[in-house]
MARLUMMI-348770 format. One record per residue (C-alpha): residue in one letter; z, y, x. Coordinates in nm, 2 decimals. Example, Ala and Ser with C-alpha at 12.3 -4.5 7.8 and 13.67 -1.06 7.14 Angstrom:
2
+------+--------+--------+--------+
: resn :      z :      y :      x :
+------+--------+--------+--------+
:    A :   0.78 :  -0.45 :   1.23 :
:    S :   0.71 :  -0.11 :   1.37 :
+------+--------+--------+--------+
//
This chain:
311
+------+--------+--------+--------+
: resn :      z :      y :      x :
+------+--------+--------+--------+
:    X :   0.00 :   0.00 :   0.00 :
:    X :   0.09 :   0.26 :   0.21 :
:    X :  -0.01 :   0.60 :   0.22 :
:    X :  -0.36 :   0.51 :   0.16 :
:    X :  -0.52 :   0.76 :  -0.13 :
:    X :  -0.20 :   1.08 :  -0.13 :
:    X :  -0.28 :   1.39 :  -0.04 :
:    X :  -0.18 :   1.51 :   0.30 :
:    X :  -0.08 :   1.84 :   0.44 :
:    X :  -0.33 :   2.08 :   0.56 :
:    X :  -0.30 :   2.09 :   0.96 :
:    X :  -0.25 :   2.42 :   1.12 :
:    X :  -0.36 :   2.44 :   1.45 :
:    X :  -0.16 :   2.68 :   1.67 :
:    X :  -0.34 :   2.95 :   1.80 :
:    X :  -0.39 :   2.99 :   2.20 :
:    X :  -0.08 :   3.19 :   2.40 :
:    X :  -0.39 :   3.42 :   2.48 :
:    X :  -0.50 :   3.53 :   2.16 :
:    X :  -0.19 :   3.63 :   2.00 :
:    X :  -0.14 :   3.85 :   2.29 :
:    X :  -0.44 :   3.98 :   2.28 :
:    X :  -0.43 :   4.10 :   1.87 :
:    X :  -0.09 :   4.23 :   2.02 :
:    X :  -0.27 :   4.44 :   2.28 :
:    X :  -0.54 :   4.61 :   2.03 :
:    X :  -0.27 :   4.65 :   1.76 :
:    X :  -0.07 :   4.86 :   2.03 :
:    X :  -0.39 :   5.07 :   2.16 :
:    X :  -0.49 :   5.10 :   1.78 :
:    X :  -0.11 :   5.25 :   1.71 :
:    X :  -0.15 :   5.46 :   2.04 :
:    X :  -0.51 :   5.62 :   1.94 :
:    X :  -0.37 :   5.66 :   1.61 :
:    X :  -0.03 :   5.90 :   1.75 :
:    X :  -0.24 :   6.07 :   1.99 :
:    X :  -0.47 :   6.19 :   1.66 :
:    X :  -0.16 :   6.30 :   1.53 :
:    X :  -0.04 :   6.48 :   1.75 :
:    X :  -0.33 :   6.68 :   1.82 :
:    X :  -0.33 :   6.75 :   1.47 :
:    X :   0.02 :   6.88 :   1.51 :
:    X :  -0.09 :   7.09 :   1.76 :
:    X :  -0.33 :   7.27 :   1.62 :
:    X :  -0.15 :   7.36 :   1.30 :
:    X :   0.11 :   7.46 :   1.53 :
:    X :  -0.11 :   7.68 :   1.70 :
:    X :  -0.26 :   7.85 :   1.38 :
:    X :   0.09 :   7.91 :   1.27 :
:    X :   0.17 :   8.06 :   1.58 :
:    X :  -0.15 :   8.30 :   1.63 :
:    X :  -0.03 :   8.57 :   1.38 :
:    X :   0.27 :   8.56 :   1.54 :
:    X :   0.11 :   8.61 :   1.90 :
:    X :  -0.07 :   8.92 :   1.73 :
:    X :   0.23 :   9.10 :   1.54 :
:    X :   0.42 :   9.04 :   1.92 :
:    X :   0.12 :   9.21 :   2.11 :
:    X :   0.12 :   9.49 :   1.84 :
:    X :   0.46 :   9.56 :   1.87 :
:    X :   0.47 :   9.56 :   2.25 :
:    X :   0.13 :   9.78 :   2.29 :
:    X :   0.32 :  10.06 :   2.04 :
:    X :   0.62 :  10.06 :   2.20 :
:    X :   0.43 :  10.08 :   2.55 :
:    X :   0.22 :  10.38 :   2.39 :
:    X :   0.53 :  10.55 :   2.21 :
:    X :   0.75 :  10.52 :   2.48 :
:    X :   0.60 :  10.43 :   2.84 :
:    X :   0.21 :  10.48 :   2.92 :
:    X :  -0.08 :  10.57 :   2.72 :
:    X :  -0.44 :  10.60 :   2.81 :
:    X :  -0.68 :  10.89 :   2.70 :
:    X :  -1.06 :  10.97 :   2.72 :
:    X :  -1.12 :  11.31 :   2.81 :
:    X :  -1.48 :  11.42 :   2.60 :
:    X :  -1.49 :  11.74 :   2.73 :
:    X :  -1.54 :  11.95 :   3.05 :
:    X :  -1.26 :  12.18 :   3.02 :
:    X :  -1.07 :  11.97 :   3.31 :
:    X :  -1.37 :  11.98 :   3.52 :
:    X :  -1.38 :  11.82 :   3.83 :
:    X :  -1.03 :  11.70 :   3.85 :
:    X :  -1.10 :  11.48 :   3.51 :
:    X :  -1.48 :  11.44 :   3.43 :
:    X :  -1.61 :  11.38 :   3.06 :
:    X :  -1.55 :  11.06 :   2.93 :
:    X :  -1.33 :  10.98 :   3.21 :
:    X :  -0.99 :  10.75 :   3.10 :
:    X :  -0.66 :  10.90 :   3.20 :
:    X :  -0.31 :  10.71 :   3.24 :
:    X :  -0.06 :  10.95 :   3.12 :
:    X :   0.34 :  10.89 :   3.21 :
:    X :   0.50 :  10.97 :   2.87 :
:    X :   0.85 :  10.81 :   2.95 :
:    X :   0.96 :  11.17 :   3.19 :
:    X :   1.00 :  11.37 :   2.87 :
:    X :   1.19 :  11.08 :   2.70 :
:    X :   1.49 :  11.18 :   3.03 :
:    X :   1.41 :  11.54 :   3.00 :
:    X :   1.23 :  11.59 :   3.21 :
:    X :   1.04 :  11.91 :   3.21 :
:    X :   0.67 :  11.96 :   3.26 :
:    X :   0.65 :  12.15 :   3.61 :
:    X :   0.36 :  12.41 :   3.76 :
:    X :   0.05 :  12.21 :   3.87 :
:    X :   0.10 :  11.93 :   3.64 :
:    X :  -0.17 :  11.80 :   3.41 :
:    X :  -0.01 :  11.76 :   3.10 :
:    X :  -0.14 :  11.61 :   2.74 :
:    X :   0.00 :  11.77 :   2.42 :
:    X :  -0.02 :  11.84 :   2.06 :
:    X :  -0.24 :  12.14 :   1.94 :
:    X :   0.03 :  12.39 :   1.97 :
:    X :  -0.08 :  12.69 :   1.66 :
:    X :  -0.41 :  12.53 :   1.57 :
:    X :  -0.64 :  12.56 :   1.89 :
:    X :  -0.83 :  12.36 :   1.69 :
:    X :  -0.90 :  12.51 :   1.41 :
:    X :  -1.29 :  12.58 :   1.44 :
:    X :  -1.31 :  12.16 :   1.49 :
:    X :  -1.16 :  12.05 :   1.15 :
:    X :  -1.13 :  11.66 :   1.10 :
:    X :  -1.37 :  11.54 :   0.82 :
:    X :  -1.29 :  11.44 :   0.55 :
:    X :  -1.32 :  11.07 :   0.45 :
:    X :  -1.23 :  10.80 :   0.15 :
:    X :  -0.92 :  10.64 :   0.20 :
:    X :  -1.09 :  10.30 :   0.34 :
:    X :  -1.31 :  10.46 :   0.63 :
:    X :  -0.95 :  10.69 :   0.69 :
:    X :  -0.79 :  10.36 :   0.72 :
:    X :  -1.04 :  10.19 :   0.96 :
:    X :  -1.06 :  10.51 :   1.16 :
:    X :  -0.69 :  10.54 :   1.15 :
:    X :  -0.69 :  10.16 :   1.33 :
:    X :  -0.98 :  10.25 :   1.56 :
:    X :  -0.80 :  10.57 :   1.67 :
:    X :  -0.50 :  10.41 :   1.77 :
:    X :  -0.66 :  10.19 :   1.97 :
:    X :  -0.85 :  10.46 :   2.11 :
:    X :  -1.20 :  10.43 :   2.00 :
:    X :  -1.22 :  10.74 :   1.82 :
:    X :  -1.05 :  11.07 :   1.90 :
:    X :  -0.72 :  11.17 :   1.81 :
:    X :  -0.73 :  11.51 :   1.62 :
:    X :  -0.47 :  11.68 :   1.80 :
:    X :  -0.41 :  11.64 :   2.14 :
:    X :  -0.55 :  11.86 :   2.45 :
:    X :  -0.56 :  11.82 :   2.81 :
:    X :  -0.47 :  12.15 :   3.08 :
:    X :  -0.29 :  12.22 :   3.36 :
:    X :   0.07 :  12.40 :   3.36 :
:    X :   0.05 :  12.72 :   3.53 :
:    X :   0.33 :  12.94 :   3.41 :
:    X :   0.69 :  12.75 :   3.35 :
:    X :   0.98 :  12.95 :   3.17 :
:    X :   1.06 :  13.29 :   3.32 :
:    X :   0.76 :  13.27 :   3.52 :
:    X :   0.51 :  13.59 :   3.54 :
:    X :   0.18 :  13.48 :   3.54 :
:    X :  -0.08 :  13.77 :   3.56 :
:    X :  -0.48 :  13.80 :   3.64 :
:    X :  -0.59 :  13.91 :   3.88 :
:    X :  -0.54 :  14.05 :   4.24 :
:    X :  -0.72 :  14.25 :   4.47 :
:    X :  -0.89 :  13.91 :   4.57 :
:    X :  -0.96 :  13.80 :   4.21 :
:    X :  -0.65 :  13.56 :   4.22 :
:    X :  -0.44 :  13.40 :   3.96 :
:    X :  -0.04 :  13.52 :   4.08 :
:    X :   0.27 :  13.36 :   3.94 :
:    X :   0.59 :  13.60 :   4.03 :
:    X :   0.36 :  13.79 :   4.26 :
:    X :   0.26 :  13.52 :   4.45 :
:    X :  -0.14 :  13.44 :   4.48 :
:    X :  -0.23 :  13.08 :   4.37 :
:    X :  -0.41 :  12.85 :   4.60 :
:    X :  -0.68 :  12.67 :   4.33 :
:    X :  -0.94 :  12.43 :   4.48 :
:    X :  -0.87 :  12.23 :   4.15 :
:    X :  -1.08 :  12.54 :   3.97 :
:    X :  -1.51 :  12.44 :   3.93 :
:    X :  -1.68 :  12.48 :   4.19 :
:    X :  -1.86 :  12.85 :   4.20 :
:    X :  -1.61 :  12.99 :   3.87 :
:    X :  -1.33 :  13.29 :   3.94 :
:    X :  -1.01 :  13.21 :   3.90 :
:    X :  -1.07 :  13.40 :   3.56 :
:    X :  -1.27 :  13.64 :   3.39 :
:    X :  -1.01 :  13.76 :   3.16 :
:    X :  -0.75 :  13.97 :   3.31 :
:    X :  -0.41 :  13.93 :   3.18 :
:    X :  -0.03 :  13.95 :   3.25 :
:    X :   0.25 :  13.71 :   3.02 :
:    X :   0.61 :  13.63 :   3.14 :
:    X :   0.65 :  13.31 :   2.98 :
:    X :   0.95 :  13.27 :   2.74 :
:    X :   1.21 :  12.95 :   2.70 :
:    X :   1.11 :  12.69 :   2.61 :
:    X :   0.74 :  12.73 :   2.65 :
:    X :   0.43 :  12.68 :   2.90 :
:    X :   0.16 :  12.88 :   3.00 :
:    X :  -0.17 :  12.63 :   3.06 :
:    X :  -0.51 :  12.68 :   3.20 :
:    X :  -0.82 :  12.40 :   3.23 :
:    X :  -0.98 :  12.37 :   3.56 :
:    X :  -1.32 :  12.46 :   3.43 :
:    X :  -1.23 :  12.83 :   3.38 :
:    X :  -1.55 :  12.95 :   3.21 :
:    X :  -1.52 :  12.67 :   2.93 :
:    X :  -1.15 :  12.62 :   2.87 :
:    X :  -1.03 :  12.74 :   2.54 :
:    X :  -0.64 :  12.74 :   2.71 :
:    X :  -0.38 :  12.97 :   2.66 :
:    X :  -0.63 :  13.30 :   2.76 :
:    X :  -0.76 :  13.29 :   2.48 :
:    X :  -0.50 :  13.27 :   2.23 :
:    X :  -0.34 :  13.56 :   2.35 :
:    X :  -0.35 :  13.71 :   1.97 :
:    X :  -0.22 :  13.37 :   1.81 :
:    X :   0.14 :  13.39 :   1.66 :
:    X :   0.28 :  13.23 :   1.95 :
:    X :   0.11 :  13.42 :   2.23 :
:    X :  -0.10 :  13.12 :   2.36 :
:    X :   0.20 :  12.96 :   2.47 :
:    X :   0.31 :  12.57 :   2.44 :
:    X :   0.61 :  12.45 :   2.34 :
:    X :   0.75 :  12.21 :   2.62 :
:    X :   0.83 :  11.99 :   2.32 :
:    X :   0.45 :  11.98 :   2.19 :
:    X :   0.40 :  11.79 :   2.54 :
:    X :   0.29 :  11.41 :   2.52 :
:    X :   0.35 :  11.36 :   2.91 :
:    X :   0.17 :  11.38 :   3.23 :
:    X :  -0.15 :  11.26 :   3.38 :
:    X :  -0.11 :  11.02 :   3.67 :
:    X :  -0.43 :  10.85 :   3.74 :
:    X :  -0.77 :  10.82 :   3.64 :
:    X :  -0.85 :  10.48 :   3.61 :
:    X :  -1.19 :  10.44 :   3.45 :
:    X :  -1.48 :  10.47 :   3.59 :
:    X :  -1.40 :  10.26 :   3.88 :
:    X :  -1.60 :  10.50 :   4.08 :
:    X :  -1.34 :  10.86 :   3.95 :
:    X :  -1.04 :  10.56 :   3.96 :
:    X :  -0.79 :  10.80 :   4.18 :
:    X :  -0.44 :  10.98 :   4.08 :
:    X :  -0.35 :  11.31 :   3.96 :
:    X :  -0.08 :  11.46 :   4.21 :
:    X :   0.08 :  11.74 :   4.11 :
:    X :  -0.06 :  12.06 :   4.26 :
:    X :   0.17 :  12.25 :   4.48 :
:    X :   0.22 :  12.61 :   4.39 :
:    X :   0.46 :  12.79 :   4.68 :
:    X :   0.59 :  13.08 :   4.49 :
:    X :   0.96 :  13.25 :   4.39 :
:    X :   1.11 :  13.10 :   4.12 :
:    X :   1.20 :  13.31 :   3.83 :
:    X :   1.56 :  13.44 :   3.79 :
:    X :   1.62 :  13.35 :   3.43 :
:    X :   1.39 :  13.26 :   3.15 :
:    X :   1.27 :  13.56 :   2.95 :
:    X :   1.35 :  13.57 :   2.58 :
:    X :   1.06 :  13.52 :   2.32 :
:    X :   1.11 :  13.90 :   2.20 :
:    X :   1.07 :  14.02 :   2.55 :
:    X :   0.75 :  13.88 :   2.68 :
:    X :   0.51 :  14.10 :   2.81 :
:    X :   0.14 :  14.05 :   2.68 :
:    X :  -0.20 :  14.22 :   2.80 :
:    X :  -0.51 :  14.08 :   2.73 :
:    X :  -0.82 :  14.30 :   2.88 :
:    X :  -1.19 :  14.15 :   2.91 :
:    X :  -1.42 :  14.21 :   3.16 :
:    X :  -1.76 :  14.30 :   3.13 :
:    X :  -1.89 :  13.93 :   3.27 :
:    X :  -1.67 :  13.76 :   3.06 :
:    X :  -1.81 :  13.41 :   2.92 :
:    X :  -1.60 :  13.27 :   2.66 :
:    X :  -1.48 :  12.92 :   2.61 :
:    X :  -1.60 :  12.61 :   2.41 :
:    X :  -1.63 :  12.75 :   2.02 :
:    X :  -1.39 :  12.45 :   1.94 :
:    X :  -1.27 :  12.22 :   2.22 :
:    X :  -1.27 :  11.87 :   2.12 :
:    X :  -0.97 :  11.67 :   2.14 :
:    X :  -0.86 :  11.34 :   2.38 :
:    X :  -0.92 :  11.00 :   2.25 :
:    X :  -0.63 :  10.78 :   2.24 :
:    X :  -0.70 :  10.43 :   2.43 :
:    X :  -0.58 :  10.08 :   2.48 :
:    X :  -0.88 :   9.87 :   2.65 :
:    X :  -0.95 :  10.14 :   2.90 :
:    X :  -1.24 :   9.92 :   3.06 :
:    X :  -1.42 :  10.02 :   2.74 :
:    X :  -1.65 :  10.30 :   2.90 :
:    X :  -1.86 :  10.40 :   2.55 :
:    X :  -1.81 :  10.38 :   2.23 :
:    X :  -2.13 :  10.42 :   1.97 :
:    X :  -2.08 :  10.68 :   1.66 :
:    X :  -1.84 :  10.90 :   1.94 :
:    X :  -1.77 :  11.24 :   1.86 :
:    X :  -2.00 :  11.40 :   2.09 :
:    X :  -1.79 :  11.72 :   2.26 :
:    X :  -1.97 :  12.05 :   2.26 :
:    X :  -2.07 :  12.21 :   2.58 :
:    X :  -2.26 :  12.50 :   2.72 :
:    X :  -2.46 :  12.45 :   2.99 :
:    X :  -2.30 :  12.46 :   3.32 :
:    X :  -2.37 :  12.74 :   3.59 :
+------+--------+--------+--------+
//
């Protein structure tokens, strides 16, 4: 009888020691390839949450950087003649005034339209979405600024400063100026004058004499032509583009007596006389450009500054 005719088993054959390590071996690349994926997918969501973050950071820094240390300007127009040439980029210190420091005779100093300079340039009018993208490219300095100007300080508080001498010279408390910042082939001016410069305020002049719309020609203005030392954005230490103008901006030395006390708004002294050869100015000086990327040396759809041709 037997077994004979019962149904037996199935047989499993085991498989070879080989094999099973093998499926082991792909399972674990599989499991590996599949980790790496996600993590690179981690990464990269990472990364795109992180990229606004990286922006609002670099904003923050490059306004704090421009409010309180350094801040680059483009000078459109030849007032500042050859010290700064047109469309040069100037560094300009403003952390000084932020110690109290006080802008000093020679310096080259940026700062606010003091009694409406620029009044014969009005800003445009625009809707409030082209104000807002002009606002943007403005403070990154693509377009000008409205209000900011560019001179040098001649005349600190108490100071004298009259025009001219029996040599056609610029003095400060009777002393004669040494200029060889002024244009080449220009008198120190062509408008004699004499101001004793009150508290608190600066008497500025550009180096291109025959086109500089500085404090000579705002004699008559409520405030005499004079700017307020707090008006002043900060000094100009370098010009840095073009490569071929990159130099700095010492501060001219100007050897004279120093006053003995500042002279009292009420008491200033003011005679304005034109000579016969007089040229005037620019009819409206154009404003600096505020700047960021400095290695930016045009921009299209700039406002163009108006000039007279050069003699």
């Amino acid at each position: 009888m037997g077994s004979r005719g019962k149904n037996k088993a199935p047989r499993v054959e085991a498989a070879p020691a080989g094999a099973a390590g093998g499926n082991r071996a792909e399972r674990g690349r599989a499991e590996r390839r599949r980790a790496a994926k996600r993590a690179k997918r981690r990464r990269k969501r990472s990364l795109l949450r992180e990229i606004p973050l990286i922006i609002v950071v670099a904003l923050v820094i490059t306004l704090a950087l421009q409010t309180f240390f350094v801040q680059v300007f483009s000078i459109p127009s030849g007032s500042m003649q050859t010290t700064i040439g047109i469309g040069d980029r100037v560094v300009v210190n403003k952390l000084s005034p932020w110690f109290g420091a006080k802008p000093q005779r020679g310096e080259v100093v940026v700062f606010k339209d003091p009694d409406n300079w620029l009044k014969d340039d009005p800003v445009p009018k625009s809707g409030p979405v082209l104000t807002a993208v002009k606002n943007v490219f403005t403070f990154v300095g693509l377009l000008p600024s409205d209000r900011d100007l560019i001179k040098r300080v001649i005349g600190v508080p108490g100071d004298t400063v009259a025009c001219c001498d029996s040599k056609g010279r610029v003095t400060v408390n009777g002393t004669a100026l040494d200029e060889p910042y002024v244009f080449a082939g220009e008198v120190p001016s062509r408008i004699a004058f004499k101001v004793t410069v009150p508290a608190g305020k600066l008497w500025v002049m550009g180096d291109h004499r025959d086109i500089s719309a500085d404090s000579r020609y705002h004699l008559s203005d409520p405030d005499g032509g004079f700017v307020p030392e707090s008006d002043v954005v900060g000094r100009a230490v370098a010009v840095i583009w073009p490569i071929s103008h990159w130099r700095s901006l010492p501060v001219q030395s100007f050897p004279v007596a120093s006053p003995t006390a500042a002279a009292p708004a009420s008491d200033q002294s003011l005679r304005q006389v034109s000579s016969a050869a007089a040229s005037g100015p620019l009819p409206g000086e154009l404003p600096l450009v505020m700047g960021l990327a400095a290695t930016v040396p045009r921009f299209p759809g700039r406002r163009r500054g108006r000039t007279r041709p050069e003699r």
